[in-house]
C-alpha positions in Angstrom: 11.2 -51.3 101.5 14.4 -49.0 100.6 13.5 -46.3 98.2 17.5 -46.7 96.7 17.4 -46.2 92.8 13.2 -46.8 93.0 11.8 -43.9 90.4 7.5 -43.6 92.4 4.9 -41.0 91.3 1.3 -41.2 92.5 -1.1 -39.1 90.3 0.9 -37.0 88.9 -0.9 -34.4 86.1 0.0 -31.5 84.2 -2.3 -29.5 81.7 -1.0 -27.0 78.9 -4.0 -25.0 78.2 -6.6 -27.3 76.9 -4.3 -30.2 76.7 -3.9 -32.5 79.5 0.0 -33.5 78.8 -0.1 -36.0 81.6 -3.3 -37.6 83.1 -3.2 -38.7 86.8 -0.1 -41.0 85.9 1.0 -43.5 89.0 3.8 -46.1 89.0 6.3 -47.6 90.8 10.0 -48.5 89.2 13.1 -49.9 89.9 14.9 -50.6 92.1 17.7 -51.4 89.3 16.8 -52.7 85.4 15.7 -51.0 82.5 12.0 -49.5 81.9 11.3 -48.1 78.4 8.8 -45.3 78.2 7.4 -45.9 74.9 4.4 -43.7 73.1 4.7 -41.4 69.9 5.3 -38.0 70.0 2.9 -36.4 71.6 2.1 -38.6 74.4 3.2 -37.1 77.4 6.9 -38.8 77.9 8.9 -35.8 77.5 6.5 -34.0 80.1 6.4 -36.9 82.4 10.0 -37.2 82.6 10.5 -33.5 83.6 7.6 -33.6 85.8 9.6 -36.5 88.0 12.8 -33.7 88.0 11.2 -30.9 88.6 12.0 -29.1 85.4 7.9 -28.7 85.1 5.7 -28.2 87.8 2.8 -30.8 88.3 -0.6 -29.4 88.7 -1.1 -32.4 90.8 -0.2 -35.6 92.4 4.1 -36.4 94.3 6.7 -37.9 93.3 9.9 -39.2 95.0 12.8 -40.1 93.3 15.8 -42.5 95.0 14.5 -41.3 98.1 14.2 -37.9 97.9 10.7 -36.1 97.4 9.9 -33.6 94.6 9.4 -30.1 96.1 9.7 -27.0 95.3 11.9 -26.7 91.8 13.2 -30.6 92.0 16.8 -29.7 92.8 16.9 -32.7 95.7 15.8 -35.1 93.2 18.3 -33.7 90.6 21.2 -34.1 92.5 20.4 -37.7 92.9 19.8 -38.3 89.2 21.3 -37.9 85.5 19.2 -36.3 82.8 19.5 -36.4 79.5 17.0 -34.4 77.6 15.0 -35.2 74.7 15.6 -31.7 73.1 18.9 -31.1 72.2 20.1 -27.4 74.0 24.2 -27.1 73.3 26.2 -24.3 73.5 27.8 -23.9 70.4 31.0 -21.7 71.1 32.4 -24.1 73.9 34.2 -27.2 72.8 33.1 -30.4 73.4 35.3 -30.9 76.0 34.3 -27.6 77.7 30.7 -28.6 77.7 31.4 -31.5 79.3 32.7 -29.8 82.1 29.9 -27.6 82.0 27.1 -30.1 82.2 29.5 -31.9 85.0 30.0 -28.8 87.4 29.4 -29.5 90.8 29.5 -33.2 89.9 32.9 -35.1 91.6 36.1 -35.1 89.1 35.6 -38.8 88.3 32.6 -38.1 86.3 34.2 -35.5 84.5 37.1 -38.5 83.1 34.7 -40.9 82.9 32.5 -38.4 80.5 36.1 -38.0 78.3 36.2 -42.0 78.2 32.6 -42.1 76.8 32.7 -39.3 74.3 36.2 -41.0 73.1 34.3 -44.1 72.9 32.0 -42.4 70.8 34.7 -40.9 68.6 33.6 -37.5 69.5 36.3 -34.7 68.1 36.5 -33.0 71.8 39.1 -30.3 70.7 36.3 -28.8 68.6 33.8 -26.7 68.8 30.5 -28.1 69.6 28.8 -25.9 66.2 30.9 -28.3 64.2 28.8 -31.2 65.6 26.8 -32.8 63.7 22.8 -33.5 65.5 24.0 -36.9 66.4 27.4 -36.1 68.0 25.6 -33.3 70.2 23.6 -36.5 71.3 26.2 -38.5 72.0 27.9 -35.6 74.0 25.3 -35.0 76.5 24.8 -39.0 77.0 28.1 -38.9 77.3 27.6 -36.5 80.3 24.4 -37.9 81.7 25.9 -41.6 81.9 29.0 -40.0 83.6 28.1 -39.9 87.4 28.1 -42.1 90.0 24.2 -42.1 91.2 21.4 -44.6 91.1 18.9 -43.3 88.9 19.2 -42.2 85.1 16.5 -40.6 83.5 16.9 -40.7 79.7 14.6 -38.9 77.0 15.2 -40.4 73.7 18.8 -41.3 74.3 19.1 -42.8 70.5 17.3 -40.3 68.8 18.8 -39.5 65.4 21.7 -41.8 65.7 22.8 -44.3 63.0 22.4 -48.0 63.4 25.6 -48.8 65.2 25.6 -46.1 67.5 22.1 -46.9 68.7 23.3 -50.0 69.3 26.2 -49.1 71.1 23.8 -46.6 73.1 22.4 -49.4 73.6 24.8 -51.6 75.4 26.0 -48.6 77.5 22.3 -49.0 78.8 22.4 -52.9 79.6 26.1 -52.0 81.3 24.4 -49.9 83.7 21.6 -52.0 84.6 24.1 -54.9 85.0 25.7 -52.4 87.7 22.5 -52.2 89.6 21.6 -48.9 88.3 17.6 -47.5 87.4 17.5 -46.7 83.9 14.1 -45.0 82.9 14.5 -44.4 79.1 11.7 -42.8 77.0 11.6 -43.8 73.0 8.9 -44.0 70.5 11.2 -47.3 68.6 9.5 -50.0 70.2 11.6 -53.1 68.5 14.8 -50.9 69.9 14.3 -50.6 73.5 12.3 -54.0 73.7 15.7 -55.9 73.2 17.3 -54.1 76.1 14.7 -53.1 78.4 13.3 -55.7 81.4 9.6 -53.6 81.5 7.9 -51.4 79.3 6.0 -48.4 80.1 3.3 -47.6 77.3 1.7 -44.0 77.1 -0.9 -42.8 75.2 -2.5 -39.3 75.2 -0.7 -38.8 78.8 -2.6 -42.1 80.4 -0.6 -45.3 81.3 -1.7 -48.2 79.8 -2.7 -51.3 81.7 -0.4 -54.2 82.1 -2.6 -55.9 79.7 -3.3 -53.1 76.9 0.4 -52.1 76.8 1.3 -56.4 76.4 -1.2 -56.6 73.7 -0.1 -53.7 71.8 4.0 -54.8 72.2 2.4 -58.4 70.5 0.8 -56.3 68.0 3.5 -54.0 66.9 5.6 -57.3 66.9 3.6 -59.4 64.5 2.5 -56.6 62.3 2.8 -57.1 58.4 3.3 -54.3 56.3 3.4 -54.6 52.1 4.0 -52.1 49.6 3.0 -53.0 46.2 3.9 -50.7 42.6 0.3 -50.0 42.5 -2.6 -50.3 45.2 -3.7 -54.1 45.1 -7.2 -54.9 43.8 -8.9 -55.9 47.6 -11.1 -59.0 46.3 -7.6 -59.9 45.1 -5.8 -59.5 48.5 -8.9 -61.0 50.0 -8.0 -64.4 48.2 -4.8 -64.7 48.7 -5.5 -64.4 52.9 -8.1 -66.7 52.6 -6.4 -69.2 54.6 -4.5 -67.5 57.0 -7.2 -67.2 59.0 -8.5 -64.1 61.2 -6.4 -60.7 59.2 -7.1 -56.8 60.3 -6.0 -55.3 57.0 -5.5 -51.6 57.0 -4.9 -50.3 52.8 -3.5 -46.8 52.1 -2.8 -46.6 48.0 -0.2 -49.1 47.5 0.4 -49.8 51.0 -1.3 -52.5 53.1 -1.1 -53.3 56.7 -1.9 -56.4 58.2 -2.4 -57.4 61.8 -3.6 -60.8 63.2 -5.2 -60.5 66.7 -4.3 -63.3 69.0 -1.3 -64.7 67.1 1.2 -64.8 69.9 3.2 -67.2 67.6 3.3 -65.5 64.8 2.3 -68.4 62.8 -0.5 -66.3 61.0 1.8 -63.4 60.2 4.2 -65.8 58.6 2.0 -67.8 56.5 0.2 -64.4 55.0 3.8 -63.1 54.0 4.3 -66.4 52.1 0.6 -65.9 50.8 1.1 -62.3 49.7 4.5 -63.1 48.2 2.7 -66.5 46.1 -0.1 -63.9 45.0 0.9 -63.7 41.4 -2.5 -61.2 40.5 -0.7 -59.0 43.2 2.4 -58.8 41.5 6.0 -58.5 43.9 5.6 -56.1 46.6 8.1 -53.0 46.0 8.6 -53.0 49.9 7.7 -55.2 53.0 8.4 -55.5 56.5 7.4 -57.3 59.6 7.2 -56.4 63.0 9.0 -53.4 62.6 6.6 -50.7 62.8 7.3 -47.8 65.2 4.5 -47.0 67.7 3.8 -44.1 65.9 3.0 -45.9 62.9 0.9 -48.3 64.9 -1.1 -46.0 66.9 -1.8 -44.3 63.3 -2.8 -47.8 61.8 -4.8 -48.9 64.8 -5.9 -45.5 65.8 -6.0 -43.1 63.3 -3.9 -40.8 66.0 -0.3 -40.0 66.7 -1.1 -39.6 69.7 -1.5 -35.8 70.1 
């Protein structure tokens, strides 16, 4: 089987003192498509991802990376691949278009116009200086550097991170556009709902351990069909308990005014739905203040289900 564009580590595992970042971690991806690597912070993406480049040194377990093996400081494998950190290191006297061609040297002159193109696309002021840029734009400068050469693999921390809605979702679509092209996108978050809509498998992490196929499907349904309801003042629970009397089987979480309902097994979502209406008819309730479904982050789900953020 070729190893072109296929991301493989076999028990890979790196400890910080007393904390084990990663924990024996072995999978396979690609060749092409987008795989999210979704946890909190704290899980062991960010350490994962630099483990598979070399930027940290595993105390155990290989990797190879579109063919090439990691050894030594990783520089075969990064010469292969883009990376895009998820801490944001900028030098703040060059101009944006100077540290574009900084992060590019040694990379071929098309990737260097086609880094212009993207920043432009992002409406990045290149003339400036890159201390005038705002969190977000230094962001979008380095993706606009990491998506610019021509290889097969992209490793992505938190590409989105402290973006706005419409540049996430333009983020976003650069993604797809690469994976239409046949590329391997491997693209930590801890937004579940965001990377779910563009990614074709998801990678979950908790406490540096992948989770089985099955765990990380049930927890995806689970994030998806989560309720959460914000009252004026915390609700009276023999109250709430009556007005979910016929949804049927509720997992209701309450913190003050604040309740969080799951409903195990209820791939439909048929549950969820009939205990918003429920919760919204409740007049002894009074109207929520706040409410949302199947929006929560995994960090606020691991919290919820967990009592963790999964450090």
């Amino acid at each position: 089987m070729s190893a072109d564009g296929v991301i493989e580590a076999q028990g890979l595992a790196r400890r910080f003192g007393a904390v084990e970042a990663v924990r024996s971690l072995s999978t396979r991806i690609g060749p092409g498509g987008i795989t999210a690597l979704l946890g909190p912070n704290g899980s062991g993406k960010s350490t994962f991802l630099r483990l598979l480049i070399g930027l940290v040194r595993p105390d155990a377990g290989t990797a190879r990376v579109d063919g090439a093996a990691l050894v030594g400081d990783g520089l075969a494998i990064r010469r292969r691949v883009t990376y895009l950190g998820g801490e944001l290191h900028a030098y703040g006297e060059l101009t944006g278009a100077a540290h574009l061609d900084w992060c590019l040297r040694g990379r071929e002159d098309a990737a260097r116009a086609r880094a212009r193109v993207l920043a432009e696309r992002f409406e990045l002021p290149l003339a400036k200086k890159v201390r005038a840029y705002s969190h977000g734009m230094k962001r979008q400068l380095l993706l606009s550097a990491a998506l610019a050469p021509d290889v097969r693999v992209r490793i992505l921390d938190e590409p989105s991170e402290g973006l706005d809605p419409t540049r996430r979702a333009e983020v976003l679509a650069l993604l797809r556009d690469e994976a239409a092209r046949g590329v391997t996108l491997l693209v930590s978050s801890h937004h579940l709902g965001e990377v779910e809509r563009a990614s074709t498998r998801q990678l979950f992490l908790r406490r540096g351990e992948l989770l089985d196929e099955g765990a990380a499907r049930d927890l995806a349904a689970r994030a998806r069909a989560a309720l959460r309801v914000t009252w004026e003042r915390a609700p009276d629970p023999p109250a709430l308990a009556r007005a979910l009397a016929g949804v049927g089987a509720v997992e209701t979480r309450l913190a003050g005014a604040t309740g969080t309902f799951f409903f195990p097994g209820d791939a439909q979502g048929e549950r969820g739905r009939a205990a918003l209406r429920a919760l919204l008819d409740a007049r002894e309730l009074g109207a929520p203040r706040e409410l949302s479904y199947g929006e929560l982050s995994l960090s606020e789900l691991y919290r919820e289900l967990y009592g963790t953020e999964g450090v």
